[in-house]
TORPA-4810 file (N, C-alpha, C, O; in nm, 3 decimals):
<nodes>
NODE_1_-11.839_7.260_-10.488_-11.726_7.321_-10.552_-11.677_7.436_-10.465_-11.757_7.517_-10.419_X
NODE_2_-11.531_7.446_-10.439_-11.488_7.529_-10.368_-11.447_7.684_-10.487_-11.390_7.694_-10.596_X
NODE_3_-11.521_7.795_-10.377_-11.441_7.914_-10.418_-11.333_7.970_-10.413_-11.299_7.995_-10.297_X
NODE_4_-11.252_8.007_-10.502_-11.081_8.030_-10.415_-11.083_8.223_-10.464_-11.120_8.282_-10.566_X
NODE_5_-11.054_8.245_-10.403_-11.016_8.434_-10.364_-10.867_8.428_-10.396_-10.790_8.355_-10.333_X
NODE_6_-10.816_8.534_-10.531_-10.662_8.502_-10.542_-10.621_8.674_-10.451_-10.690_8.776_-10.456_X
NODE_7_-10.534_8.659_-10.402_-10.497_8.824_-10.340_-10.374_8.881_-10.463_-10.291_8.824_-10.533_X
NODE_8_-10.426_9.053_-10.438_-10.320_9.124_-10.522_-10.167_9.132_-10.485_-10.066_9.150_-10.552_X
NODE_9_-10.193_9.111_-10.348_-10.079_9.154_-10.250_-9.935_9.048_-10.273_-9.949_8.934_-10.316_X
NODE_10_-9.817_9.098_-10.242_-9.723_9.031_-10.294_-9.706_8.938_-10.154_-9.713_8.993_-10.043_X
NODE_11_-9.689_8.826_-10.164_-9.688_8.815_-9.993_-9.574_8.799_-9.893_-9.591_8.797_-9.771_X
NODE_12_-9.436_8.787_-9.966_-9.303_8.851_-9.938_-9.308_9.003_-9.853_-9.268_9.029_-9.740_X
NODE_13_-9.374_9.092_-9.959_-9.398_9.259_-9.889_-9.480_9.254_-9.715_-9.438_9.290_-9.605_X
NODE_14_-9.648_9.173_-9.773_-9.729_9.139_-9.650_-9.608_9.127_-9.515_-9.564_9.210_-9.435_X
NODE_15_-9.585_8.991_-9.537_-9.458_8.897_-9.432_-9.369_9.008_-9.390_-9.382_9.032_-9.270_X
NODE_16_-9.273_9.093_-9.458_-9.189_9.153_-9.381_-9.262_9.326_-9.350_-9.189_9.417_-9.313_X
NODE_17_-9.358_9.339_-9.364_-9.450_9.463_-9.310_-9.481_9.407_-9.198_-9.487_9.487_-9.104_X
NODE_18_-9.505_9.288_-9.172_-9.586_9.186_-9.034_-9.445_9.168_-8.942_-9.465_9.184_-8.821_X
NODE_19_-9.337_9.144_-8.971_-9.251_9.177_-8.878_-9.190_9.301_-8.855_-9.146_9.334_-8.745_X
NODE_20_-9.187_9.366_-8.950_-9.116_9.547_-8.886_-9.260_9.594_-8.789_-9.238_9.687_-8.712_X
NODE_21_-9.386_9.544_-8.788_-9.433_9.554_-8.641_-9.476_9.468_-8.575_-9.570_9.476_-8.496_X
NODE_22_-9.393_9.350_-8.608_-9.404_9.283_-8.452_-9.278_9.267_-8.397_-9.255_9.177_-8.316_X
NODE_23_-9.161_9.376_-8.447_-9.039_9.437_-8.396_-9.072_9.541_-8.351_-9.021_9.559_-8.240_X
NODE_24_-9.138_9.624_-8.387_-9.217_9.757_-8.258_-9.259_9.689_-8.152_-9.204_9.725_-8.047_X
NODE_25_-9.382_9.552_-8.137_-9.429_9.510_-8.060_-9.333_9.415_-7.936_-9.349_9.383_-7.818_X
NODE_26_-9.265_9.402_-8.003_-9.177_9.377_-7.916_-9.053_9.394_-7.800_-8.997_9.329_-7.712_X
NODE_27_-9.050_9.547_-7.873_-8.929_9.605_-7.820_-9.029_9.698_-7.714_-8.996_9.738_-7.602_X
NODE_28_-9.158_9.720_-7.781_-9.250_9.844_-7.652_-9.352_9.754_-7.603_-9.460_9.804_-7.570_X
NODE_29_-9.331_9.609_-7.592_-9.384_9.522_-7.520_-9.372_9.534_-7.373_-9.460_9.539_-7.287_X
NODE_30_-9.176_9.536_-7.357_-9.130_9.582_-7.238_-9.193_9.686_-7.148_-9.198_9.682_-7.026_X
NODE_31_-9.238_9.775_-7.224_-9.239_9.921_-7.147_-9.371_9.963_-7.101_-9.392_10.052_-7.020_X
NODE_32_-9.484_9.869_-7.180_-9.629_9.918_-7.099_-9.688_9.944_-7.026_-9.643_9.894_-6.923_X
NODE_33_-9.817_10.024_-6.999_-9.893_10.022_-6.877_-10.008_10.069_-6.915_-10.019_10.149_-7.008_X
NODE_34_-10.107_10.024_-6.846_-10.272_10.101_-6.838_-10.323_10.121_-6.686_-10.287_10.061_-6.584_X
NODE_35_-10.399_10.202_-6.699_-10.498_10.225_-6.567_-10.432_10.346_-6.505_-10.338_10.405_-6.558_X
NODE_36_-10.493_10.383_-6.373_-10.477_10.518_-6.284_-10.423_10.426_-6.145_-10.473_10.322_-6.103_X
NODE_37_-10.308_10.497_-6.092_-10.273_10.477_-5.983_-10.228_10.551_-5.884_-10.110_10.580_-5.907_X
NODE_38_-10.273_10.604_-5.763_-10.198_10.709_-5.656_-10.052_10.697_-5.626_-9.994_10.589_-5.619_X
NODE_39_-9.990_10.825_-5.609_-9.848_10.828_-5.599_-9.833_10.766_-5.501_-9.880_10.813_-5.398_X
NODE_40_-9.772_10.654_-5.498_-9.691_10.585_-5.366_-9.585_10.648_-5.271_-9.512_10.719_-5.341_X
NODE_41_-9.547_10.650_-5.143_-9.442_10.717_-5.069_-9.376_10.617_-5.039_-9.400_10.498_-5.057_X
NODE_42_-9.257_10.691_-4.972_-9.073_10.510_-4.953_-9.179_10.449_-4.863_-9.150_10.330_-4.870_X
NODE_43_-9.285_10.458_-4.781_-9.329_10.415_-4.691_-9.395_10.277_-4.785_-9.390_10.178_-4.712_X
NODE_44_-9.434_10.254_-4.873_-9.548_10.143_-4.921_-9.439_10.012_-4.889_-9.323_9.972_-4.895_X
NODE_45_-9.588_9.982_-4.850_-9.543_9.783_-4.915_-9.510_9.696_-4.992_-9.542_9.687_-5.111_X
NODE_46_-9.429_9.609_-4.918_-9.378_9.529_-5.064_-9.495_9.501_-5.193_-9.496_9.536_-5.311_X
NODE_47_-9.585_9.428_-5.115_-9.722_9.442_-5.200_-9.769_9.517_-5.277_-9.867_9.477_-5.340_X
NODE_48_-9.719_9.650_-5.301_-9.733_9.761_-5.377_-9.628_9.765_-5.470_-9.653_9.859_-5.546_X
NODE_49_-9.499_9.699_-5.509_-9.399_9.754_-5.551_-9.445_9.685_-5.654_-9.395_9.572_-5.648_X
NODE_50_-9.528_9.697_-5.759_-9.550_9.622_-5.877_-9.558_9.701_-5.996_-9.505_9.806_-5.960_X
NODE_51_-9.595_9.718_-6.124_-9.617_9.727_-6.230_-9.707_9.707_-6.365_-9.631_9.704_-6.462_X
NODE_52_-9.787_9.697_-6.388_-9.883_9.657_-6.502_-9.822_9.692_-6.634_-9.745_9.787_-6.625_X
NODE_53_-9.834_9.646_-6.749_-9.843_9.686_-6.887_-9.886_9.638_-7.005_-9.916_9.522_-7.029_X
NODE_54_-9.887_9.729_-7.078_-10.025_9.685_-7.197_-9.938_9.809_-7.289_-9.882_9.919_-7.281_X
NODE_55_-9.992_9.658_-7.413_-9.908_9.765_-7.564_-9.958_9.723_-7.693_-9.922_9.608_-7.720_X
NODE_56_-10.024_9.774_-7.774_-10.069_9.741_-7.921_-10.023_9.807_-8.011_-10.022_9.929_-7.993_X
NODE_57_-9.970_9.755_-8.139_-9.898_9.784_-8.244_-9.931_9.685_-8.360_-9.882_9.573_-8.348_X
NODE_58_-10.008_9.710_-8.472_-10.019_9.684_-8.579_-10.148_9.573_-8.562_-10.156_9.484_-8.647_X
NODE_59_-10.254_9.578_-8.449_-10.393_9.534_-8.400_-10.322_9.402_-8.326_-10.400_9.311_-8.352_X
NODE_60_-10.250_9.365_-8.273_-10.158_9.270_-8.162_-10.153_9.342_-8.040_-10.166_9.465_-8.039_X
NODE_61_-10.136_9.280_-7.942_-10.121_9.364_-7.777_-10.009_9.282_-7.734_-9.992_9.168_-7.778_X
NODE_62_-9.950_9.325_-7.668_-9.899_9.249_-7.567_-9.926_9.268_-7.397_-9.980_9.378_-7.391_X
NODE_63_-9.915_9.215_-7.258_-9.971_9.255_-7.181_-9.899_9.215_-7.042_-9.801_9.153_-7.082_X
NODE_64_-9.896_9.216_-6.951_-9.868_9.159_-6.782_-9.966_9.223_-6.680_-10.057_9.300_-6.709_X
NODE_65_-9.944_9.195_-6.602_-9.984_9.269_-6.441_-9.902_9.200_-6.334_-9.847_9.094_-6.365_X
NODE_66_-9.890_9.239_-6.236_-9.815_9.260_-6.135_-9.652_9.248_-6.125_-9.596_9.196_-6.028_X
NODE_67_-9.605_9.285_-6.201_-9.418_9.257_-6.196_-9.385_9.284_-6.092_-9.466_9.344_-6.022_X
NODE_68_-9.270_9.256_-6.045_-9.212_9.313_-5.935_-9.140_9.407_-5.944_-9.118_9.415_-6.065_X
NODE_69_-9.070_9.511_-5.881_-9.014_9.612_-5.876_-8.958_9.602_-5.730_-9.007_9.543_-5.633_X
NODE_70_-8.830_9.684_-5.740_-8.678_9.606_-5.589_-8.788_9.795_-5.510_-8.774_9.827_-5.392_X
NODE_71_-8.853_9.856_-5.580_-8.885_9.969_-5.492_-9.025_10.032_-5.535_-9.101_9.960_-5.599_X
NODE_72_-9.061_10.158_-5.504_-9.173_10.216_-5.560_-9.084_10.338_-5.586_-8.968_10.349_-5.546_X
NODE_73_-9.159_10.435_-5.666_-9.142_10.585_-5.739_-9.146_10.716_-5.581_-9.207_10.713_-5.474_X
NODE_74_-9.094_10.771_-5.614_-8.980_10.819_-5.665_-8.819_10.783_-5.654_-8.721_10.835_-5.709_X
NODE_75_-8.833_10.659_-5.550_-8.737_10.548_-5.557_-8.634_10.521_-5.659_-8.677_10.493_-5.772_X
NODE_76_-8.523_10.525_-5.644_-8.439_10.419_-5.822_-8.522_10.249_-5.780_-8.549_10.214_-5.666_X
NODE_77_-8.543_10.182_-5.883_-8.587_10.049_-5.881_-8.530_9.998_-6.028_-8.489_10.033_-6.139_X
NODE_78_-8.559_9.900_-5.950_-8.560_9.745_-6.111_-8.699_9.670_-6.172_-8.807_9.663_-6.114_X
NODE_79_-8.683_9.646_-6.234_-8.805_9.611_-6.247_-8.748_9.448_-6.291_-8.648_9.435_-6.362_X
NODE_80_-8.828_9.328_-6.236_-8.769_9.195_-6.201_-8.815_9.105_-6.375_-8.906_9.023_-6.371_X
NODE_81_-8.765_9.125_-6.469_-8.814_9.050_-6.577_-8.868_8.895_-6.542_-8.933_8.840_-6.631_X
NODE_82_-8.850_8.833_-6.436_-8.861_8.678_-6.371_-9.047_8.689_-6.359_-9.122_8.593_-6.376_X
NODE_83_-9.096_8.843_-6.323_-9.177_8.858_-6.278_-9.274_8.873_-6.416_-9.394_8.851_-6.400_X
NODE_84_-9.241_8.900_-6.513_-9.301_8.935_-6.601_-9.308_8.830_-6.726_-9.423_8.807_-6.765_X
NODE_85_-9.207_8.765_-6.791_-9.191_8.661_-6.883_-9.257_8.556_-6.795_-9.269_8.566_-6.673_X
NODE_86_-9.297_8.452_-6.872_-9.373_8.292_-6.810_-9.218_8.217_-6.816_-9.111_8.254_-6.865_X
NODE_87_-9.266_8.083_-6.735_-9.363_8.095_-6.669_-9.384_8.159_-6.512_-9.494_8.140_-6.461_X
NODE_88_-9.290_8.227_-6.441_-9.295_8.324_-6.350_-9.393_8.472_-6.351_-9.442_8.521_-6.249_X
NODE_89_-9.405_8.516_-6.461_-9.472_8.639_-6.521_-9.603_8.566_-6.578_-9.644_8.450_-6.578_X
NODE_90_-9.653_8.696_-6.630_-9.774_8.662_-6.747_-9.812_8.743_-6.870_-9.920_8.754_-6.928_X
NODE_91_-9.661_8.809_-6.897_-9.651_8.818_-7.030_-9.696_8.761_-7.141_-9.635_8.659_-7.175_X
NODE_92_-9.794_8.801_-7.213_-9.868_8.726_-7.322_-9.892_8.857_-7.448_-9.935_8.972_-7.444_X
NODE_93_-9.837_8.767_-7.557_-9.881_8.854_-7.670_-9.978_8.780_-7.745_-9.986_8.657_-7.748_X
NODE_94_-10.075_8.887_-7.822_-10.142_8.837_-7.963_-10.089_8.812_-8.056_-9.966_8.809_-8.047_X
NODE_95_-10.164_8.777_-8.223_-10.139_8.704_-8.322_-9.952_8.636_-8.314_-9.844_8.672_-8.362_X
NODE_96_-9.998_8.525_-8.227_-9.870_8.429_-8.259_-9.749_8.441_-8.191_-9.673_8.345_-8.175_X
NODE_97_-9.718_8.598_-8.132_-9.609_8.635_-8.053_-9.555_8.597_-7.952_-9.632_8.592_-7.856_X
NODE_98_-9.435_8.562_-7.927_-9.377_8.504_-7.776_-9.301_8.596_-7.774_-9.243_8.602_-7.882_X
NODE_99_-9.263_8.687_-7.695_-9.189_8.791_-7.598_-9.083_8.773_-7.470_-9.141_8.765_-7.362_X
NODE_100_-8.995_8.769_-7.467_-8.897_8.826_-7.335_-8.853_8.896_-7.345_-8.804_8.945_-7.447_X
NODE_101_-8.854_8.953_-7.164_-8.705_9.066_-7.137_-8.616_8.985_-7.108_-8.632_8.884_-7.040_X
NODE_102_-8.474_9.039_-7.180_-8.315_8.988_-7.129_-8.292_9.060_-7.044_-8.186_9.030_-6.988_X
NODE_103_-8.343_9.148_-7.002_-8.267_9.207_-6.842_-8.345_9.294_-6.801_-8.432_9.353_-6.864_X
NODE_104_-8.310_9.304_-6.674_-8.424_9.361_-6.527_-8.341_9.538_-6.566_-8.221_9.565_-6.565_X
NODE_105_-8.478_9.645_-6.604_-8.474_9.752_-6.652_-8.447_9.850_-6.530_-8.524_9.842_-6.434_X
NODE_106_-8.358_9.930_-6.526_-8.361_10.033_-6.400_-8.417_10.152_-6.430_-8.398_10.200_-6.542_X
NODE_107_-8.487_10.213_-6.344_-8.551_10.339_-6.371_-8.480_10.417_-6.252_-8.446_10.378_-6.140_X
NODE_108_-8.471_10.506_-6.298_-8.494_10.642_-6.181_-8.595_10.752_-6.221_-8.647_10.749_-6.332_X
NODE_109_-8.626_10.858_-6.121_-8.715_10.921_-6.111_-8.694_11.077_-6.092_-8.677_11.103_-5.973_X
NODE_110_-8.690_11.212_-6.191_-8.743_11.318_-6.085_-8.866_11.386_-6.097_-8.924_11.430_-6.197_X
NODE_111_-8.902_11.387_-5.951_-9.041_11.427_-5.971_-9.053_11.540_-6.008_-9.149_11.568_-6.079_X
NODE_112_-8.948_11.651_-5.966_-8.947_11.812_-6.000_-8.946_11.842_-6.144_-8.962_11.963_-6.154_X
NODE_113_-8.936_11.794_-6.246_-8.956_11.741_-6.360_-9.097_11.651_-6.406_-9.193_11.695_-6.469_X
NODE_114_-9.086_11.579_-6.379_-9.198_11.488_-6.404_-9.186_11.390_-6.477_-9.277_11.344_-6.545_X
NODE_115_-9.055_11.339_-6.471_-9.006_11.210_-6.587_-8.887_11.124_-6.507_-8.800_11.150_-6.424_X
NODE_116_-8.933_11.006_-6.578_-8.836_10.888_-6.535_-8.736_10.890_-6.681_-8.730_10.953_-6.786_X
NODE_117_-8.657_10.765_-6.604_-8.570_10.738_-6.712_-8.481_10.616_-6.678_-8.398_10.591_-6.591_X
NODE_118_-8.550_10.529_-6.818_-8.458_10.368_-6.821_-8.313_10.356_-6.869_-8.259_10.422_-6.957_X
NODE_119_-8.259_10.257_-6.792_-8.119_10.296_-6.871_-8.111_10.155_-6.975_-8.041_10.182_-7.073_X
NODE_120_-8.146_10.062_-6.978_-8.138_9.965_-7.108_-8.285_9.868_-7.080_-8.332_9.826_-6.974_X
NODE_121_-8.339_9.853_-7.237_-8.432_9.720_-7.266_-8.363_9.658_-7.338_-8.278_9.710_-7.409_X
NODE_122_-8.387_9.535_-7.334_-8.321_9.413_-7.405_-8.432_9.329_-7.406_-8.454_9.276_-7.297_X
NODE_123_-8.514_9.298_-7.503_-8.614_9.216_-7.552_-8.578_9.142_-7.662_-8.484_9.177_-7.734_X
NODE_124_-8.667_9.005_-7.689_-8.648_8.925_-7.780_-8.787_8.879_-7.808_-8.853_8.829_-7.717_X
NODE_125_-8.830_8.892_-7.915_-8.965_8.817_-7.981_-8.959_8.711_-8.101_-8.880_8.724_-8.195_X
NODE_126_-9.044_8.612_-8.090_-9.061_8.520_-8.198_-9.189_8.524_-8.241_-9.287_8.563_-8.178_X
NODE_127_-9.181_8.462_-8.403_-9.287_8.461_-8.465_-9.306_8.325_-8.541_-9.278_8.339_-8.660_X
NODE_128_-9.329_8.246_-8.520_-9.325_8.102_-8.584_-9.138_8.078_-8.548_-9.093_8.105_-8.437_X
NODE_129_-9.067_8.035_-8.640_-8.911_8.019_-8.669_-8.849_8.197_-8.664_-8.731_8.218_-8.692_X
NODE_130_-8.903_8.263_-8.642_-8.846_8.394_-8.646_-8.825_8.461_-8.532_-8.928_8.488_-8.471_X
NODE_131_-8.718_8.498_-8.481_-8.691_8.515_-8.361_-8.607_8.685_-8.379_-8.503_8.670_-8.444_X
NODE_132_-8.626_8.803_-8.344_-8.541_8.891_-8.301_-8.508_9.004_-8.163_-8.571_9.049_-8.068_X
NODE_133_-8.403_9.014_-8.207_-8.370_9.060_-8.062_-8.321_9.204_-8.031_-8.199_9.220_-8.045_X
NODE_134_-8.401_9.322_-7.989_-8.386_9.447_-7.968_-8.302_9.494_-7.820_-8.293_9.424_-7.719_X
NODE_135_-8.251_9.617_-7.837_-8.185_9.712_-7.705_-8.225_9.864_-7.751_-8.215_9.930_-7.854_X
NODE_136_-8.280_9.886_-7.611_-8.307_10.060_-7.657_-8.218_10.106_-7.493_-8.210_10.057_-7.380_X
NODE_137_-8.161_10.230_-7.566_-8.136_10.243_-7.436_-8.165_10.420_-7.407_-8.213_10.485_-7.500_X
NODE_138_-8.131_10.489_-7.269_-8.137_10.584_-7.235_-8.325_10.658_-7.237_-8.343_10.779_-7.249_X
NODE_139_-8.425_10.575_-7.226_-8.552_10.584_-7.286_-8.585_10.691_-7.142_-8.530_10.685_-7.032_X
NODE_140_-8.714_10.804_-7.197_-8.762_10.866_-7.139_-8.888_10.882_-7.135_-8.960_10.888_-7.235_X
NODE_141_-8.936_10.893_-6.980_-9.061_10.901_-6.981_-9.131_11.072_-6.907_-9.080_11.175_-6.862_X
NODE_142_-9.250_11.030_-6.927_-9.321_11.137_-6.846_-9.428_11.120_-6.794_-9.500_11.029_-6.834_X
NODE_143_-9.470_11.205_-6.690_-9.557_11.126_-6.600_-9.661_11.204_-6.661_-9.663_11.309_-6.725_X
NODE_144_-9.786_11.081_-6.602_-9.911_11.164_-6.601_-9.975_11.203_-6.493_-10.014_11.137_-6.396_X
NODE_145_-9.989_11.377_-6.530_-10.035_11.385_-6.384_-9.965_11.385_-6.292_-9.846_11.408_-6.309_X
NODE_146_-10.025_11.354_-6.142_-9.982_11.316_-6.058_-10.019_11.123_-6.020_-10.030_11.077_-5.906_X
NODE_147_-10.025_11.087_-6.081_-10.028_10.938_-6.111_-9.871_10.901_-6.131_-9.792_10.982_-6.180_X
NODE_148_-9.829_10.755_-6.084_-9.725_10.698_-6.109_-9.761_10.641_-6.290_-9.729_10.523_-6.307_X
NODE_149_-9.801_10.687_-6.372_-9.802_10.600_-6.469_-9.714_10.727_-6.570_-9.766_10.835_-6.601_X
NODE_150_-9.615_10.697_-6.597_-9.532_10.737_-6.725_-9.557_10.672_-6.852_-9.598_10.556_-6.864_X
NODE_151_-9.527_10.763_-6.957_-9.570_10.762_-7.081_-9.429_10.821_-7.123_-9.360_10.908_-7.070_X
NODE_152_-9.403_10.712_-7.282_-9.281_10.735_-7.319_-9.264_10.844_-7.440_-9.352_10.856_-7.525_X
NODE_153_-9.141_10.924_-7.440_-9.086_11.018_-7.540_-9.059_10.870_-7.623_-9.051_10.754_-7.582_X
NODE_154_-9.052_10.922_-7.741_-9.031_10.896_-7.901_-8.875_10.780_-7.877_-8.767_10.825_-7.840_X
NODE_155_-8.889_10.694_-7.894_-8.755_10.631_-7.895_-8.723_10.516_-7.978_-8.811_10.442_-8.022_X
NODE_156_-8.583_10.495_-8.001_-8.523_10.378_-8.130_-8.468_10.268_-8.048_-8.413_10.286_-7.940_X
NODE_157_-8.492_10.125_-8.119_-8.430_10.035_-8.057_-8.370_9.971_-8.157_-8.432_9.925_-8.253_X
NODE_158_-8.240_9.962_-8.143_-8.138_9.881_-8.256_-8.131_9.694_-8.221_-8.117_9.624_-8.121_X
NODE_159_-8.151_9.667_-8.393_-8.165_9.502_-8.366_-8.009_9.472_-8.323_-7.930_9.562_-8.350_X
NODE_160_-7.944_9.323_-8.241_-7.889_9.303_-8.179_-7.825_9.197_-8.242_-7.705_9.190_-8.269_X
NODE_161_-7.954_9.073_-8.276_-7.942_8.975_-8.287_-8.065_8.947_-8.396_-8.152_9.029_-8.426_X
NODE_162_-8.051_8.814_-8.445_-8.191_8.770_-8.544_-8.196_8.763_-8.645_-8.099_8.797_-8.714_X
NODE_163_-8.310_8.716_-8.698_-8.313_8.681_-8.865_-8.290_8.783_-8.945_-8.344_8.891_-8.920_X
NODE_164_-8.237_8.773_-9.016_-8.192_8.883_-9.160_-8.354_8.937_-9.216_-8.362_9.033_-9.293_X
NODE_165_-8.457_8.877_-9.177_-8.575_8.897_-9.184_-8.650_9.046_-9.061_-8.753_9.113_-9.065_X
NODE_166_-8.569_9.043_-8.997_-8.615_9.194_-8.872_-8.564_9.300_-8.934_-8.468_9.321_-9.008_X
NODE_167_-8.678_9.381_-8.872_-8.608_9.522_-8.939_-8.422_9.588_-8.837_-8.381_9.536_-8.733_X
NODE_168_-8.374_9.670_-8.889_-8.223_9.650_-8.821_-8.297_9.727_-8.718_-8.270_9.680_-8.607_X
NODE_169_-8.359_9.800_-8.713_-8.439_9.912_-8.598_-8.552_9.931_-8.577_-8.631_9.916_-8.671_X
NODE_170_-8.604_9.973_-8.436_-8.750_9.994_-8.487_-8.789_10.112_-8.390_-8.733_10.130_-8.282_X
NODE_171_-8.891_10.193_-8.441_-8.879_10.340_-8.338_-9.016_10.305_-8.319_-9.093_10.246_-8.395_X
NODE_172_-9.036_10.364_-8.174_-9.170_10.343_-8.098_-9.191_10.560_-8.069_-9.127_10.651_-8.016_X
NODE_173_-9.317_10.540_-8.144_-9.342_10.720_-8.135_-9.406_10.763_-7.973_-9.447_10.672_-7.901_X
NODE_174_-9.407_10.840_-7.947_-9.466_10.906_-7.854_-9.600_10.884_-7.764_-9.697_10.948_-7.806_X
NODE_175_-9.625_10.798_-7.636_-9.719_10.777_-7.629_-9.771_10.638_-7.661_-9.890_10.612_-7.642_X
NODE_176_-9.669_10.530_-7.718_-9.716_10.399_-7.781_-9.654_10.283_-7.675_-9.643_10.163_-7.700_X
NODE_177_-9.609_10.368_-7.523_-9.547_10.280_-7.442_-9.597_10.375_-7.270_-9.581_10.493_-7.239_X
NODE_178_-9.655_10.264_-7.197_-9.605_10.357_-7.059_-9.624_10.245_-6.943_-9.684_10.137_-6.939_X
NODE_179_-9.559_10.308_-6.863_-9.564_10.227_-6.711_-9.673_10.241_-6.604_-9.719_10.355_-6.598_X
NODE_180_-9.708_10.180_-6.545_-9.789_10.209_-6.441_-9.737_10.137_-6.321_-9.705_10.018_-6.323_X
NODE_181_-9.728_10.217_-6.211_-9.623_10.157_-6.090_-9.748_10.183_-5.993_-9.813_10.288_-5.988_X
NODE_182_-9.767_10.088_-5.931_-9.852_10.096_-5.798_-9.812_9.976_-5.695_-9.869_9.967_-5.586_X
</nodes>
């Protein structure tokens, strides 16, 4: 004889709590990074002009390593979304998530300061039949250290596109996004 467990939970509420963050996860999917890396000079190698990132929101990650980038820091660059989405990239999210960037992100840099700054993300995530699509723009970072890895100020990304099921916005707090350029 089977046991059945009934839940209190409404599961309408569950379902759209599970996408207003895997609309965070998606929009600061784009922007991750982990690890320590030495400041690069215009002198590095192409071989160097890459990127890592890593991002968790609501016990899901999303992740890459090596993107490309048209430069290194303190450089203006792009960062090559071809390099990062599959199957060219190796963008991979947890519980169920598929992720892209719609467009190659530009950064610039001042170091006398200690912060970068993107001028548009354009991401899109699905979740079974559920698909939405974020833009944040003007996003700021700050470095750590003397490490190329920036860490992001507090920022909003307005939905674009998508199911009446996404939240219309979703804000990523302080610290829940960063880059690592090596």
């Amino acid at each position: 004889m089977r046991h059945i467990t009934h839940s209190n939970r409404n599961p309408r509420t569950t379902h759209i709590a599970r996408l207003a963050g895997i609309a965070t996860l998606v929009v600061a999917a784009a922007f991750a990074g982990t690890g320590a890396a030495l400041a690069q000079g215009a002198g590095a190698s192409a071989v160097d002009q890459k990127v890592d990132g890593v991002m968790v929101v609501s016990g899901n990650s999303c992740s890459w390593t090596n993107a490309n980038t048209s430069s290194v820091p303190p450089n203006a660059l792009t960062v090559d979304r071809a390099s990062i989405n599959t199957p060219g990239g190796n963008l991979a999210c947890g519980g169920g998530i598929v992720a892209s960037l719609n467009n190659n992100p530009a950064f610039t840099f001042d170091d006398a300061a200690g912060t970068a700054r993107t001028d548009l993300i354009d991401i899109t995530g699905r979740l079974s039949f559920i698909s939405c699509r974020y833009k944040a723009t003007d996003i700021v970072w700050d470095r750590d250290a003397t490490s190329r890895k920036y860490i992001n100020r507090a920022f909003t990304a307005a939905k674009t596109s998508g199911s009446f099921l996404c939240p219309g916005s979703v804000t990523t707090p302080v610290g829940d996004a960063s880059m690592l350029f090596h």
